[in-house]
N, C-alpha and C positions, 0 to 999 in steps of 0.2 A: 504494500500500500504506500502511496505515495502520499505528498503534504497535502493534495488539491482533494482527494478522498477523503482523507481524514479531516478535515474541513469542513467538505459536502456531507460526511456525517453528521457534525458539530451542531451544523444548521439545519438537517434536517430536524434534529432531535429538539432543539430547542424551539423551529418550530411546530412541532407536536406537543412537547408539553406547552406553549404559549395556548395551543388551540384548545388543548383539554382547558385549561385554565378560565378562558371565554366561554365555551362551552358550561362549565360548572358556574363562573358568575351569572349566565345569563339564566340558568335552570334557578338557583338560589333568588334572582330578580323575578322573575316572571312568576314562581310560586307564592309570592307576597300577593305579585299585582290580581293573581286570578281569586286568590281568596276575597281579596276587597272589590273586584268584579263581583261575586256572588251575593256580597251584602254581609257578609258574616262577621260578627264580632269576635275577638277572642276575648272566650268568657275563660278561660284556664290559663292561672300563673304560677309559678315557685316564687312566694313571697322570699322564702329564705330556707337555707338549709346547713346545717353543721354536721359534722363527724363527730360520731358514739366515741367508735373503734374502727378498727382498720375494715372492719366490714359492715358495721350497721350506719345509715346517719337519721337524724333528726330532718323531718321536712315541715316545711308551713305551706301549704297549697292552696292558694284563693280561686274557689269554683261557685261563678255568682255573687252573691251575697252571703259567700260562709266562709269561714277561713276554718283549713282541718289540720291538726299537728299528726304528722304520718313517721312510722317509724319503720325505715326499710332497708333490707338487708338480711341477712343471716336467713334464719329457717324460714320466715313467713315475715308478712309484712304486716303494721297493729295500726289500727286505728287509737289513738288516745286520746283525742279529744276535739271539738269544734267550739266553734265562737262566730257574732254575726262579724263579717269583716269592716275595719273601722272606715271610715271615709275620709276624704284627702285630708281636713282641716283637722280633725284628730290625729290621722298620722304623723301630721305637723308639731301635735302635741298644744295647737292654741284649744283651749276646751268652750269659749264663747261661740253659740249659734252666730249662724252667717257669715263667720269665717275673720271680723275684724276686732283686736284688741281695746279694750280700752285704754 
């Protein structure tokens, strides 16, 4: 093999992973956009999540108006508890309706 092959290699390869690369941004673009074409909200988030042990962790999972503390890993996964989930101005920690201090 000469310098001018191994070159034409270089470039070939680089352009194939350049295309994968487009390829995957524009999959990862267009799945956002067709969800918000259909009208759908997302209703499911991971408010937060920590580590037990190397294998279980703690979740906080807001689905709707509920937040659920999920504990998952290990043999089985446990429901421990729910709560109504707070809304913006309490998460903020201001406790006055309507959202303005006095």
């Amino acid at each position: 093999m000469d310098a001018t092959e191994i070159l034409k290699s270089i470039g070939a390869l680089i352009f194939v992973l350049a295309l994968i690369g487009a390829v995957a941004f524009a999959a990862r673009r267009l799945e956002g956009f067709s969800k918000n074409l259909r009208g759908r909200v997302r209703d499911l988030s991971v408010v937060e999540q920590i580590g037990v042990d190397p294998r279980r962790r703690l979740v906080v999972v807001r689905w709707g108006k509920v937040e659920r503390l999920l504990l998952v890993g290990g043999g089985s996964d446990l429901l421990l508890g729910e709560r109504p989930a707070a809304d913006f101005a309490a998460a903020l920690g201001d406790e006055t309706p309507g959202g303005s201090a006095p």
